[in-house]
Backbone as a printed PyTorch tensor [residue, N CA C, xyz], in Angstrom:
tensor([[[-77.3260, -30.1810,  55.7930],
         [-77.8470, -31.4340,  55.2640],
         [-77.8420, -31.4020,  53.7310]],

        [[-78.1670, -30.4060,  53.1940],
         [-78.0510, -30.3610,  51.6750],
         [-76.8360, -30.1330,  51.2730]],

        [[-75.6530, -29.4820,  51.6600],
         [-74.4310, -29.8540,  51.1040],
         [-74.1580, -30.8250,  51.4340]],

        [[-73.8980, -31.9120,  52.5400],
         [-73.7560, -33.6840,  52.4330],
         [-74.3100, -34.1080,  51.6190]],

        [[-75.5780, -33.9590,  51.1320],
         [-76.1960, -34.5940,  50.3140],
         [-75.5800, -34.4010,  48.8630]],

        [[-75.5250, -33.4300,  48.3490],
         [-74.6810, -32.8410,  46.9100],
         [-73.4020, -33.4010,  47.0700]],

        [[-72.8950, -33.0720,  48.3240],
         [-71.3490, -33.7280,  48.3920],
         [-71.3100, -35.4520,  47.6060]],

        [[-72.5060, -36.4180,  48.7870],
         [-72.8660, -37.6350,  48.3850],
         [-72.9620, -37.8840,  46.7620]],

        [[-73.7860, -36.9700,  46.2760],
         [-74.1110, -37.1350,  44.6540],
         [-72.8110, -36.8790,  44.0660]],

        [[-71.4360, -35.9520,  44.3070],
         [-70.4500, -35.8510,  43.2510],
         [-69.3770, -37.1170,  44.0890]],

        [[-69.4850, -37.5910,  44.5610],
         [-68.6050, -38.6070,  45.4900],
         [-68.9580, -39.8380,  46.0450]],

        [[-69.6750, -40.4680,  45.3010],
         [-70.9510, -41.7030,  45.9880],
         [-69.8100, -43.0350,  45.4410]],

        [[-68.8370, -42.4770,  44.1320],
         [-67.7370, -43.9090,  43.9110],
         [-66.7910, -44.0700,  44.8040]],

        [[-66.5340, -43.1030,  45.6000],
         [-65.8020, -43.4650,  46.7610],
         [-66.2390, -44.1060,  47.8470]],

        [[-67.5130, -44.0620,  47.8940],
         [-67.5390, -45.5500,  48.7930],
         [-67.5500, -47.1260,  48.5500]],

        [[-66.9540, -46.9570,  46.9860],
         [-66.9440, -48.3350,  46.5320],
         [-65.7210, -48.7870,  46.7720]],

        [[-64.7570, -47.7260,  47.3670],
         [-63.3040, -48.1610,  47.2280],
         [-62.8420, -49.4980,  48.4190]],

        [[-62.5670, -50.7420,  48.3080],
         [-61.9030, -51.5230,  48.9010],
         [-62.8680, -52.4320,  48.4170]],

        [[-63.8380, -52.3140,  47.7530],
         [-64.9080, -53.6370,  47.2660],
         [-64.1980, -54.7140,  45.9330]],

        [[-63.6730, -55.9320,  45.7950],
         [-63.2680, -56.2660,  45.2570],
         [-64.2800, -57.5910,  44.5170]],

        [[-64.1000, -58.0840,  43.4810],
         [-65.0180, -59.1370,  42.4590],
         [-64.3190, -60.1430,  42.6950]],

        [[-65.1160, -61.7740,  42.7440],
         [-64.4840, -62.6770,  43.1290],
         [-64.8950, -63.9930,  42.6440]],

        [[-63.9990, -64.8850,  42.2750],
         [-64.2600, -66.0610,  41.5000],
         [-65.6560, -66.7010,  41.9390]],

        [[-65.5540, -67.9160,  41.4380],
         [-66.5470, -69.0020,  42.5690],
         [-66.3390, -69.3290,  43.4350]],

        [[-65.1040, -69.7850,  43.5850],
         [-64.0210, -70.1420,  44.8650],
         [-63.7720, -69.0460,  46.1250]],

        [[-63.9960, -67.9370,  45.6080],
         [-64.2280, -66.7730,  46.7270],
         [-62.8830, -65.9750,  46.4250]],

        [[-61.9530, -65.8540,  45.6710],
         [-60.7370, -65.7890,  45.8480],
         [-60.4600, -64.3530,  44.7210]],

        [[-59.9700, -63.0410,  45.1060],
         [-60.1670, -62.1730,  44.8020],
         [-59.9560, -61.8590,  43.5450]],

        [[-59.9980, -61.2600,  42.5890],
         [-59.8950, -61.7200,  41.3860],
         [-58.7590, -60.3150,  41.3030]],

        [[-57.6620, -61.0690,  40.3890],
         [-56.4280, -59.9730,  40.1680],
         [-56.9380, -58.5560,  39.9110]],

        [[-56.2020, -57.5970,  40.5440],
         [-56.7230, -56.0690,  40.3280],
         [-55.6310, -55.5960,  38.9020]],

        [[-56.1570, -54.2870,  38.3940],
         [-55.2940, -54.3480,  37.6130],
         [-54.8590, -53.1390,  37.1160]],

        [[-54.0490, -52.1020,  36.1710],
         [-53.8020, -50.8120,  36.0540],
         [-54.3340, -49.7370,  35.1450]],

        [[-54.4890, -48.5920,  35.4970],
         [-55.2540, -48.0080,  34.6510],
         [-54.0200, -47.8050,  33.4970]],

        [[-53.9570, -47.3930,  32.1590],
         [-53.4270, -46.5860,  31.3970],
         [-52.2520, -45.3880,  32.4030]],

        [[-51.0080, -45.1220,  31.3740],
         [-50.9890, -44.1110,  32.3180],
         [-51.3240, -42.6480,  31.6590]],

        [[-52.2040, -42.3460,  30.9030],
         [-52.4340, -41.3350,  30.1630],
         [-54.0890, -40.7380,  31.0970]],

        [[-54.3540, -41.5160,  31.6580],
         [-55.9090, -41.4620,  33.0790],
         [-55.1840, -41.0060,  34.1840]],

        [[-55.6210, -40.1160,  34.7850],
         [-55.1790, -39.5360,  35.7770],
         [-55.7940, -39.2140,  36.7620]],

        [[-56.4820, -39.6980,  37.9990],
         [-57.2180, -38.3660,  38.8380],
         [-57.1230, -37.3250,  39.1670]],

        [[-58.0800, -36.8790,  39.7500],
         [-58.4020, -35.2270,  39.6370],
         [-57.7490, -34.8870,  41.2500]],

        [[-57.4200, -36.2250,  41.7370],
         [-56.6150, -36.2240,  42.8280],
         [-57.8210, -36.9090,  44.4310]],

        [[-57.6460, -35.9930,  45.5290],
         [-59.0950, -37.0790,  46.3620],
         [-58.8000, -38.5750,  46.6810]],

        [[-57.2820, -39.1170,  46.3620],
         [-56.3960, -39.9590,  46.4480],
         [-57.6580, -41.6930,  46.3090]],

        [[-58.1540, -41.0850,  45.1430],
         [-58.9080, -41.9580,  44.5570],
         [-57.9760, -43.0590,  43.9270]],

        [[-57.9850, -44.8310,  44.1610],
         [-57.4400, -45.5540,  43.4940],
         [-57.8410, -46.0780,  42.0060]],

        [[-57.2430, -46.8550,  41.8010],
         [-57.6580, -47.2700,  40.0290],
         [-59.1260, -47.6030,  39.7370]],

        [[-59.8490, -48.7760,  41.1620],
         [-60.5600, -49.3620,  41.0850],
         [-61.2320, -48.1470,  40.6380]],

        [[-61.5260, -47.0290,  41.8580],
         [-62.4730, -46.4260,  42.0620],
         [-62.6690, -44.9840,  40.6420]],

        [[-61.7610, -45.0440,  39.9910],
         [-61.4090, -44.1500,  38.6680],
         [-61.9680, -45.0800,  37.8960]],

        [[-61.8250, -46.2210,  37.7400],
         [-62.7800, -46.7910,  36.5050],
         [-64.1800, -47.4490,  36.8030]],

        [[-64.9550, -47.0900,  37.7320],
         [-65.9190, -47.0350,  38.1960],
         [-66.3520, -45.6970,  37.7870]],

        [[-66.1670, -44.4800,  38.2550],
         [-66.4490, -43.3830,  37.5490],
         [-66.6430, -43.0740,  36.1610]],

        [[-65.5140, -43.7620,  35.3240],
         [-65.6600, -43.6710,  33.8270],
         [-66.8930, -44.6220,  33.5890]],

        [[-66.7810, -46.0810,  34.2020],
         [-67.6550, -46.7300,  33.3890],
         [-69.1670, -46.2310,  33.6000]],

        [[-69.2240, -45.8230,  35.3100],
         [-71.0580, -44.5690,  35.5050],
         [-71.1940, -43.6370,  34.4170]],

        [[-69.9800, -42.9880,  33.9570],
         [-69.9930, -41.4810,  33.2810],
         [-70.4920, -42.4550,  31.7700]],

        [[-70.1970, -43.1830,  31.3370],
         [-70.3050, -44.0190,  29.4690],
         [-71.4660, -44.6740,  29.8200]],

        [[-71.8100, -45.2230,  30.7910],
         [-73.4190, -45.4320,  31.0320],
         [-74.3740, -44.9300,  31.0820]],

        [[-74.4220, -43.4890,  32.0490],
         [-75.5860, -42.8930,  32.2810],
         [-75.5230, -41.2630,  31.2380]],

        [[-74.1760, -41.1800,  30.6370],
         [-74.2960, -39.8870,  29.8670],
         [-74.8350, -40.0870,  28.5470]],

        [[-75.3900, -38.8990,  27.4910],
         [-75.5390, -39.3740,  26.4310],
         [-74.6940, -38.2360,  25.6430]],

        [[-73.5630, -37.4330,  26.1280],
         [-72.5090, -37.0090,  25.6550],
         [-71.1110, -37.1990,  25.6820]],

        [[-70.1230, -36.6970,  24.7790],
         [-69.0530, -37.3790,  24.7980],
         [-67.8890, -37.1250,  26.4480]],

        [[-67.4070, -38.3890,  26.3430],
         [-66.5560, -38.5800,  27.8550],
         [-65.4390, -37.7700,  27.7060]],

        [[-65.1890, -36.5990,  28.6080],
         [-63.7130, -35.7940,  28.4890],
         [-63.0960, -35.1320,  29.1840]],

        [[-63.4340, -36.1970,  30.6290],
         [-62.8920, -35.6760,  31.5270],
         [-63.3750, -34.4490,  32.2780]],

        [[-62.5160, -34.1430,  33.4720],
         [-62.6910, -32.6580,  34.3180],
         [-61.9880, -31.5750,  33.3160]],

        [[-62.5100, -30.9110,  33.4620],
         [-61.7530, -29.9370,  31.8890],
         [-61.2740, -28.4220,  32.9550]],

        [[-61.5740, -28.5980,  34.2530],
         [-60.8610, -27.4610,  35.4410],
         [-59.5710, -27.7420,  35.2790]],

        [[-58.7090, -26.7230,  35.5020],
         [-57.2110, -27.1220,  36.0310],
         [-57.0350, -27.8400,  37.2180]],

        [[-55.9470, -28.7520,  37.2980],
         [-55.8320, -29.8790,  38.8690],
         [-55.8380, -29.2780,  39.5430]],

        [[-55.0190, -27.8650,  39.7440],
         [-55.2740, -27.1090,  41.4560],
         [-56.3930, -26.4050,  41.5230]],

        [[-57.5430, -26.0960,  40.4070],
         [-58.6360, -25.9980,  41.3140],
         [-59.2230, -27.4330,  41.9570]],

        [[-59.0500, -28.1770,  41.1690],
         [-60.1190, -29.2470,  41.3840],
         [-59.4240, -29.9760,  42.8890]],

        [[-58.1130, -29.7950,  43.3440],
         [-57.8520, -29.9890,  44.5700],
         [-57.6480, -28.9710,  45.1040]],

        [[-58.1980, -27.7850,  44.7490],
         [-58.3800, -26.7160,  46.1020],
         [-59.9370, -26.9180,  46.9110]],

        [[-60.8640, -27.0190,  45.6950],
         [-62.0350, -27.3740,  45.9410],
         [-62.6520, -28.0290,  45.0000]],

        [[-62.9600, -29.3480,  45.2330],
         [-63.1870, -30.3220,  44.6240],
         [-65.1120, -30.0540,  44.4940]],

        [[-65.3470, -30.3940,  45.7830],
         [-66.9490, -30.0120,  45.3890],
         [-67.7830, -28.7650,  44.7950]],

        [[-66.6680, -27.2860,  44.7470],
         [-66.9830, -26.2720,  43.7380],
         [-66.6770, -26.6030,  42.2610]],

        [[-65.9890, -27.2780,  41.5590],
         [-65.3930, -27.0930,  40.4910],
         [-65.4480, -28.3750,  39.8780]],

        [[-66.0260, -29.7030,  40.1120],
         [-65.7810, -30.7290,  39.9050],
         [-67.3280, -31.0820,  38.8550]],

        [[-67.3990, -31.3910,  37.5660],
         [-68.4590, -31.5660,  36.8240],
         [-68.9270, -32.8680,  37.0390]],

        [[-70.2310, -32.8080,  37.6660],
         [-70.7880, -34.2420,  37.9280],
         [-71.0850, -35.2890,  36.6890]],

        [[-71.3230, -34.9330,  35.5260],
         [-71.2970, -35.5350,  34.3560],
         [-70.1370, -36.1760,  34.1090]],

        [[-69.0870, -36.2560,  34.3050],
         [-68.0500, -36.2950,  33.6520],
         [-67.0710, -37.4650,  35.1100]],

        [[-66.3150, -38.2950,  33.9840],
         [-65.8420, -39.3390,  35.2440],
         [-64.6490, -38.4070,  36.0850]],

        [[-64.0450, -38.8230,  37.0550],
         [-62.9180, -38.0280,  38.3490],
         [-62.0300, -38.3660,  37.8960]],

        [[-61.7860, -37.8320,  36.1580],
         [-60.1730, -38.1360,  35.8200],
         [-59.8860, -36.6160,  34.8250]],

        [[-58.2320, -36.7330,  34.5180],
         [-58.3080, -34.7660,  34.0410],
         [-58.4540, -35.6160,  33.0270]],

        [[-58.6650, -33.9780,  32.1120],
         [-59.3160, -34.0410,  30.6360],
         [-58.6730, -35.1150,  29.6830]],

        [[-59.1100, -36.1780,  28.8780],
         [-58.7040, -37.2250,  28.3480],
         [-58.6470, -36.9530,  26.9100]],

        [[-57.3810, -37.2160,  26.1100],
         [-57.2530, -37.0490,  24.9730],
         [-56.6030, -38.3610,  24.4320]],

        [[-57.3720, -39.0950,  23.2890],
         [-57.1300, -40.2610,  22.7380],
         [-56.9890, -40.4870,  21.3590]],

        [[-55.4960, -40.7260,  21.3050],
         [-54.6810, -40.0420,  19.7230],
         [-54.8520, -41.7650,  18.8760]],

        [[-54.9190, -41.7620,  17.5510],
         [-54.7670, -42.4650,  17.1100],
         [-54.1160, -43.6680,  17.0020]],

        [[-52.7030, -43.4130,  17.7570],
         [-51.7120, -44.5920,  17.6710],
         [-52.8730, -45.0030,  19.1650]],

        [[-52.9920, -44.4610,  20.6050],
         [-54.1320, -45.3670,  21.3320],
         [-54.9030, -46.3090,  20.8300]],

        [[-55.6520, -45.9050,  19.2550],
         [-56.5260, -46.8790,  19.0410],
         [-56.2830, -47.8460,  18.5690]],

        [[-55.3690, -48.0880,  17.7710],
         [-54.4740, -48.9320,  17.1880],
         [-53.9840, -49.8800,  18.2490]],

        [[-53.4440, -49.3260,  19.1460],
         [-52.8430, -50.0620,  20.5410],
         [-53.8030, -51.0820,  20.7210]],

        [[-55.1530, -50.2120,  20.7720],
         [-55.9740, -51.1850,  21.8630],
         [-56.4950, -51.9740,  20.4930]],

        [[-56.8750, -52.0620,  19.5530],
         [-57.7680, -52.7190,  18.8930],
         [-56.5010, -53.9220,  18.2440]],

        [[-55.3990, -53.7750,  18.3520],
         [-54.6440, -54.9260,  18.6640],
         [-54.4550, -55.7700,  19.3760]],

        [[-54.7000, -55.2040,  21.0880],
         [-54.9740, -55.8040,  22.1120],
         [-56.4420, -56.7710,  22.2420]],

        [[-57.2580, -55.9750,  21.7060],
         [-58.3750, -56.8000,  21.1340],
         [-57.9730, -57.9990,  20.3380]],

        [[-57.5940, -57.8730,  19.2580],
         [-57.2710, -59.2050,  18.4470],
         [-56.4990, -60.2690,  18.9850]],

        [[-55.7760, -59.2590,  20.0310],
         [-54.7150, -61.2290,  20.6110],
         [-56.1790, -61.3990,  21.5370]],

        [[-56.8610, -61.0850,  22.0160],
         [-58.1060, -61.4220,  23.4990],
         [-58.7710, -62.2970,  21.9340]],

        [[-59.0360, -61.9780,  21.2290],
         [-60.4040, -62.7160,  20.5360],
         [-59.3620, -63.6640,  20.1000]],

        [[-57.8050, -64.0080,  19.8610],
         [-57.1840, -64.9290,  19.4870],
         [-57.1290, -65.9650,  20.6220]],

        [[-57.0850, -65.6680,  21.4960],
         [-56.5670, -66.3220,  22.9660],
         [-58.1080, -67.5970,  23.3270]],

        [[-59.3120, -66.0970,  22.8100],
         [-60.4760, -66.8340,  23.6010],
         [-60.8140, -67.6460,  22.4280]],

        [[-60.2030, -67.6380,  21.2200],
         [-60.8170, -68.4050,  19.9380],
         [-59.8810, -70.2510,  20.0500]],

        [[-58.8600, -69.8900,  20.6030],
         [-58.1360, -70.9780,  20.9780],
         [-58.4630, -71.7240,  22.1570]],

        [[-58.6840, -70.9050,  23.3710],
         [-59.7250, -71.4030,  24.5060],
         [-60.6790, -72.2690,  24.0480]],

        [[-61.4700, -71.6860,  23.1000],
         [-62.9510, -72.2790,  22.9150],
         [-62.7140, -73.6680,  22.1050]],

        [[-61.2220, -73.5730,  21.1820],
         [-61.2160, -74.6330,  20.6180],
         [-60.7480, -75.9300,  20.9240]],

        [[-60.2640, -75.8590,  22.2370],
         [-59.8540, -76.9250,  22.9660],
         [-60.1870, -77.7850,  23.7630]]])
């Protein structure tokens, strides 16, 4: 009973997997891709359920996000020995400068898009 239970605590985002968000209309709202530089730790976890993990891990931690820092074949030899519950179910994440640039461009067309939205 106490290893199910521990199991439950490092694996509780996998039961979110097939839950999808949905308009007013009821109508599923487009899914969409992770980066391909995010990876799982394997546990044939989908996108949804990998950025559910990150976004628990940037919520409830108050240290920096960096991934499983095990090598992949431990962490799929034995996932519940080696797997750091702090940390979201993706390998170790490294985010280089030209990334930030990427995204904080991607930002500016979203605040261009929604600034034109709003003005119409």
């Amino acid at each position: 009973m106490l290893c199910q239970s521990l199991m439950d605590k490092f694996f509780w985002e996998k039961r979110l997997q097939g839950i999808h968000a949905c308009d007013k209309k009821g109508n599923v709202i487009k899914t969409f891709e992770l980066p391909p530089k995010i990876k799982a730790v394997g546990l044939q976890l989908g996108d949804e359920t990998i950025l559910r993990s990150i976004a628990t891990a940037l919520h409830i931690n108050e240290h920096p996000i960096t991934g499983q820092n095990k090598p992949k074949a431990l962490l799929d030899k034995n996932p519940g020995v080696f797997i750091n519950s702090t940390q979201p179910l993706v390998l170790g994440l490294h985010v280089t400068d030209e990334d930030i640039e990427i995204q904080e461009k991607r930002v500016l067309e979203a605040r261009m898009r929604l600034q034109e939205a709003l003005n119409e």
